[in-house]
Residue frames relative to the residue before (quaternion, step in Angstrom):
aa qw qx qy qz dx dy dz
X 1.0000 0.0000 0.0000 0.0000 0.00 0.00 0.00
X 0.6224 0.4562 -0.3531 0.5290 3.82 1.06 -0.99
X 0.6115 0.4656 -0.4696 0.4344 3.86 0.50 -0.01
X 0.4891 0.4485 -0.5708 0.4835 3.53 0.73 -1.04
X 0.4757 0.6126 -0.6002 0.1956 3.66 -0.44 -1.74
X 0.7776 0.5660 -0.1850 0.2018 1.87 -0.38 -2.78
X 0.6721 0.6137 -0.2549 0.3265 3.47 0.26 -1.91
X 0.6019 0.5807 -0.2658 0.4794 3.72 1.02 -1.78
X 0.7162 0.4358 -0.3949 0.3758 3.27 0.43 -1.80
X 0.7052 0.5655 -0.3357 0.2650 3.53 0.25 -1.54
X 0.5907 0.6267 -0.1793 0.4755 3.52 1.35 -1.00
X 0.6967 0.2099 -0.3095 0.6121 3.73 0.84 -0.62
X 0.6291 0.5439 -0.4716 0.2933 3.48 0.82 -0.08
X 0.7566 0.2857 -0.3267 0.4890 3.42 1.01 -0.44
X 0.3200 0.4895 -0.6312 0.5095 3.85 0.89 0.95
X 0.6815 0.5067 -0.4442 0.2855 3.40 0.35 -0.65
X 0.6769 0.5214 -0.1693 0.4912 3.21 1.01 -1.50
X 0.6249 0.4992 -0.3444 0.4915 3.92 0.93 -0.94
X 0.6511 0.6607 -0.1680 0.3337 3.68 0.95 -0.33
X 0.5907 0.4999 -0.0003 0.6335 2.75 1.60 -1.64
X 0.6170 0.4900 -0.2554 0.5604 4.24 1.46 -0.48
X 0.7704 0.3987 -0.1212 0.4826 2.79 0.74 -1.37
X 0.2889 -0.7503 0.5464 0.2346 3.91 0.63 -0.59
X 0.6094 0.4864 -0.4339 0.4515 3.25 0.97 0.45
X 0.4487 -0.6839 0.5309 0.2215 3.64 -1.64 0.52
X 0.3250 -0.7627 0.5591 -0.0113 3.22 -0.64 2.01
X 0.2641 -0.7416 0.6053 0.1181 3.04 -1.78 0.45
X 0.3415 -0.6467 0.6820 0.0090 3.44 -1.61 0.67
X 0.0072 -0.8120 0.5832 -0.0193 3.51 -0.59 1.05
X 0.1503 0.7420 -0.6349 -0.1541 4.04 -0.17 0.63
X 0.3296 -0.7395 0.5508 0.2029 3.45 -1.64 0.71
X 0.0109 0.9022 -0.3948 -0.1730 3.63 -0.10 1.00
X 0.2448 0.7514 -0.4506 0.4151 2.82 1.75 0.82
X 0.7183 0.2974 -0.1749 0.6041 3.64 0.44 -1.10
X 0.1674 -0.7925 0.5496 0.2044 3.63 1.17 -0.54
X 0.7252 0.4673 -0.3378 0.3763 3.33 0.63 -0.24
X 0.6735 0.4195 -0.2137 0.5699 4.41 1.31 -0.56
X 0.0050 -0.7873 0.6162 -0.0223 2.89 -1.87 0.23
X 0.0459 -0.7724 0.6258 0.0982 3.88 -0.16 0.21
X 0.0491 0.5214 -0.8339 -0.1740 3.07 -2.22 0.02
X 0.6999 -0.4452 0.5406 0.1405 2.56 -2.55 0.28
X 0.0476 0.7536 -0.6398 -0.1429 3.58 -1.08 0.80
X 0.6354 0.1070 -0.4068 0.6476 3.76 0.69 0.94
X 0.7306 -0.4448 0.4123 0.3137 2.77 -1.86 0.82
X 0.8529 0.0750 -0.0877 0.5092 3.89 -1.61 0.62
X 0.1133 0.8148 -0.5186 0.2332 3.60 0.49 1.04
X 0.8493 0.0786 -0.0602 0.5185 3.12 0.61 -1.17
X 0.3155 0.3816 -0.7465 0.4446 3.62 0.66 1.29
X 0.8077 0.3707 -0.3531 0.2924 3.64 -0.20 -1.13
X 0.2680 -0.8325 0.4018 0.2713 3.67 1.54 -0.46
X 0.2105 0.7156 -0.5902 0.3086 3.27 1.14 1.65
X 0.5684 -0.6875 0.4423 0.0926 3.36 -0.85 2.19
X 0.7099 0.4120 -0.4066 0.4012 3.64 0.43 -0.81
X 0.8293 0.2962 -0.2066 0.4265 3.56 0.96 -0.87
X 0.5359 0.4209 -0.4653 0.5650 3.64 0.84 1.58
X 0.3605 -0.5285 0.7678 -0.0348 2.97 -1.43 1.55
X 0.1897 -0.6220 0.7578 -0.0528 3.35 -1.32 1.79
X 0.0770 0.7958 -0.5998 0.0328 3.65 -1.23 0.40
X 0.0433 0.7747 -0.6308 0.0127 3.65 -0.49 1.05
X 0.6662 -0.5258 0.4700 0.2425 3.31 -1.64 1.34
X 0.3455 -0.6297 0.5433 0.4347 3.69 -1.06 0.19
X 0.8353 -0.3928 0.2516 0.2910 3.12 -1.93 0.26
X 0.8191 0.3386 -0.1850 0.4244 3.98 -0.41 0.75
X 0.4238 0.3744 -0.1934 0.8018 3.39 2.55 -0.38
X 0.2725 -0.7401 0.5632 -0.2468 1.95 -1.70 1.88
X 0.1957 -0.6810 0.5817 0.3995 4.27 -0.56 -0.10
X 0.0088 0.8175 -0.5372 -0.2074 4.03 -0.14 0.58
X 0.8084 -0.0722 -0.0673 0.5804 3.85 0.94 0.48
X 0.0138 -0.7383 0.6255 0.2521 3.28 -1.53 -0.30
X 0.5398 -0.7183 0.4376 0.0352 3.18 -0.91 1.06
X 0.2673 0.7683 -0.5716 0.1074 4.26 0.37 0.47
X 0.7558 0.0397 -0.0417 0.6523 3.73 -0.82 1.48
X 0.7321 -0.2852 0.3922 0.4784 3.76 -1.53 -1.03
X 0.4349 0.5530 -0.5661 0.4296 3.90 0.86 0.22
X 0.0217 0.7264 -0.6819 -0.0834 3.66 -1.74 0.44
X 0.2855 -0.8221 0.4925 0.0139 3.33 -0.38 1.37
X 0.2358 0.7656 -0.5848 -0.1272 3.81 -0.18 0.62
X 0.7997 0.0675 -0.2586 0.5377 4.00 0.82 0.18
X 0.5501 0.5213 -0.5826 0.2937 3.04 -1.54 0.51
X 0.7051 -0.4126 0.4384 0.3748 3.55 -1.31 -0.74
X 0.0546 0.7911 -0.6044 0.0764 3.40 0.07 0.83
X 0.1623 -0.7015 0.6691 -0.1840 3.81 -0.44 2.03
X 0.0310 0.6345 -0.7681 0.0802 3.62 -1.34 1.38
X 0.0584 0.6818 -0.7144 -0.1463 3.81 -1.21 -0.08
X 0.4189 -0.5717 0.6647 0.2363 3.17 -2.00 0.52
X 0.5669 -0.6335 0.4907 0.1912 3.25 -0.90 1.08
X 0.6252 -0.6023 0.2549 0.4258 3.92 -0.99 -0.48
X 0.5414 0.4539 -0.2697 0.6542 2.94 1.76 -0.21
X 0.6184 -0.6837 0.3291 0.2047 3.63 0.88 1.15
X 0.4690 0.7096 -0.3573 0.3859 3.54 1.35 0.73
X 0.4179 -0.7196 0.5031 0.2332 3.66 -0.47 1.15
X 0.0906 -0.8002 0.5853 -0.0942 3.35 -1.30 1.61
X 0.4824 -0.6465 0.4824 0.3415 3.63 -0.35 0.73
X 0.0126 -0.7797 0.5862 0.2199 3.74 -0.69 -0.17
X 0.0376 -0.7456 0.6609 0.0764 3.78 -1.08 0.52
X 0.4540 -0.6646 0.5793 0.1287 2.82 -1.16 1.44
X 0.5467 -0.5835 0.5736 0.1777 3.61 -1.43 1.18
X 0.8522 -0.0604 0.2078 0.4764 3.19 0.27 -1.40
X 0.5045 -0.7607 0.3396 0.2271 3.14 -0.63 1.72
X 0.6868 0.5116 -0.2410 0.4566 3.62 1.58 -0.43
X 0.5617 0.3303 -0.0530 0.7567 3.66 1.91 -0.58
X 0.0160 -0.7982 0.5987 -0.0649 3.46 0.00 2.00
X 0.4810 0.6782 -0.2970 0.4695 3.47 1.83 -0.09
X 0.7470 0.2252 -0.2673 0.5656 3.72 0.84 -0.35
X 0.0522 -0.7760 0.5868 -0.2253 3.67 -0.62 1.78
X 0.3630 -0.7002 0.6010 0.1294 2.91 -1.83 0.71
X 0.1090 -0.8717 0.4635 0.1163 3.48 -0.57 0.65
X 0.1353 -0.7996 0.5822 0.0582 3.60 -0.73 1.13
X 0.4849 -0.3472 0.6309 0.4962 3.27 -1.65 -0.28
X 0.1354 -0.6951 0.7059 0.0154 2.97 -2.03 0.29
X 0.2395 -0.6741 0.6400 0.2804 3.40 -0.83 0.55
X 0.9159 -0.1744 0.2142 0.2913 3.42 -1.88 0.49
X 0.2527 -0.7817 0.5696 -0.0271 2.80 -0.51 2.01
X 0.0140 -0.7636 0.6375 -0.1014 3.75 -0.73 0.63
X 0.4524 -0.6829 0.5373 -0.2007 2.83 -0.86 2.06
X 0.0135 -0.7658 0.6423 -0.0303 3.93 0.08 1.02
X 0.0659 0.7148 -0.6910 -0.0853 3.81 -0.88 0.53
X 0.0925 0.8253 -0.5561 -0.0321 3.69 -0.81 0.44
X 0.2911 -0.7531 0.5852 0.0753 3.56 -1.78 0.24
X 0.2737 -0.7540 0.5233 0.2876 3.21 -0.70 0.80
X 0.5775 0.6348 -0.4533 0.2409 3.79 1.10 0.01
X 0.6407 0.5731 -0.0021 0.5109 3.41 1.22 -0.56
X 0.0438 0.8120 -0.5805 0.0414 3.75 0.28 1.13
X 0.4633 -0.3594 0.7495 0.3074 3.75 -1.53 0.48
X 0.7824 -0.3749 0.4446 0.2227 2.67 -2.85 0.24
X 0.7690 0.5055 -0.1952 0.3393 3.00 1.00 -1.02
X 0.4158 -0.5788 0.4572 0.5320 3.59 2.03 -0.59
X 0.5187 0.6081 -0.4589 0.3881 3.27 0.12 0.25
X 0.4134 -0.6516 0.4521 0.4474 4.14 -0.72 0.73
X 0.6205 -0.4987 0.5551 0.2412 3.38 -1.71 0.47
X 0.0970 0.7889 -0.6041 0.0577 3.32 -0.66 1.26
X 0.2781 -0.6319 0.7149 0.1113 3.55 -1.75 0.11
X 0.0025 0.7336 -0.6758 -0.0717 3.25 -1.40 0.89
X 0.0711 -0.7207 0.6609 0.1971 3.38 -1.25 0.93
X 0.0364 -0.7866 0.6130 0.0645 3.54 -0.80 1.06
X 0.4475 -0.7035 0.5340 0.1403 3.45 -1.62 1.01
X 0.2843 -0.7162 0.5837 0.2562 3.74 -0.17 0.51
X 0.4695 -0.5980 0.6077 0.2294 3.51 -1.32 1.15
X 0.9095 0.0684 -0.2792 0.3003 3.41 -1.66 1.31
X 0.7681 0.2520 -0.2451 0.5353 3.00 1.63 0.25
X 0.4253 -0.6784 0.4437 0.4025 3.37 1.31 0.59
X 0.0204 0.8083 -0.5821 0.0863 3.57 0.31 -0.34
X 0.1445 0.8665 -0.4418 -0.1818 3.79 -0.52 0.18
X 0.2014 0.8273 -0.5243 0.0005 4.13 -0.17 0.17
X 0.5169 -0.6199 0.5201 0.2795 3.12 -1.77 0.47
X 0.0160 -0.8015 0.5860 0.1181 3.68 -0.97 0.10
X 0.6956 0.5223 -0.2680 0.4142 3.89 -0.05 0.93
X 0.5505 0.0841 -0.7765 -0.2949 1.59 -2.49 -0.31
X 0.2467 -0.8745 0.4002 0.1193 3.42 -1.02 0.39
């Protein structure tokens, strides 16, 4: 499970950093439908136009899970949940205008994004599944691990 993490972290870390080169605002897509994938962008508007060379797909291994993400006081456990780092490499929330036109969006600040990964193989003391959060600090992208718990 700390590898999945790991993996996630390293991934928004170099959207962060590919952003911040590039001056352009990247995306992050988590699916908590499948709960289990995610992509980002390595050129800018990749995955409205769904040009393949410049998206990175990623699926969790088997038994690890996304169980939410967290941006500000919002808690997301299904649907599409879409952040980008800005060019100066700063996490932004994105809302989608239209549920049919994921390409025209609104972008807010956002407090603290928190990243829940979990497993059902692996219980805590308490019986509860073993989780990991990787959470991004707002305006500095900040990145850390917190877990398992």
């Amino acid at each position: 499970m700390k590898n999945d993490a790991w993996q996630v972290l390293n991934d928004i870390k170099e959207v962060q950093e590919r952003a911040r080169a590039q001056l352009e605002k990247l995306e992050i897509e988590i699916d908590l439908n499948s709960k289990t994938s995610y992509k980002y962008e390595k050129r800018k508007n990749a995955i409205c136009s769904e040009i393949n060379e410049n998206i990175v797909i990623r699926n969790l291994t088997n038994n690890i899970f996304f169980k939410s993400v967290k941006i500000g006081n919002t808690t997301y456990g299904t649907g599409k949940v879409t952040f980008l780092y800005d060019e100066w490499g700063v996490p932004k929330k994105i809302d989608s205008n239209e549920p049919n036109n994921p390409c025209k969006i609104n972008i807010s600040d956002s407090g603290e994004i928190v990243i829940t990964i979990e497993t059902t193989s692996l219980k805590n003391n308490e019986g509860n599944n073993l989780s990991v959060d990787i959470i991004v600090s707002p305006g500095t992208g900040r990145l850390r691990m917190d877990g398992p718990k």
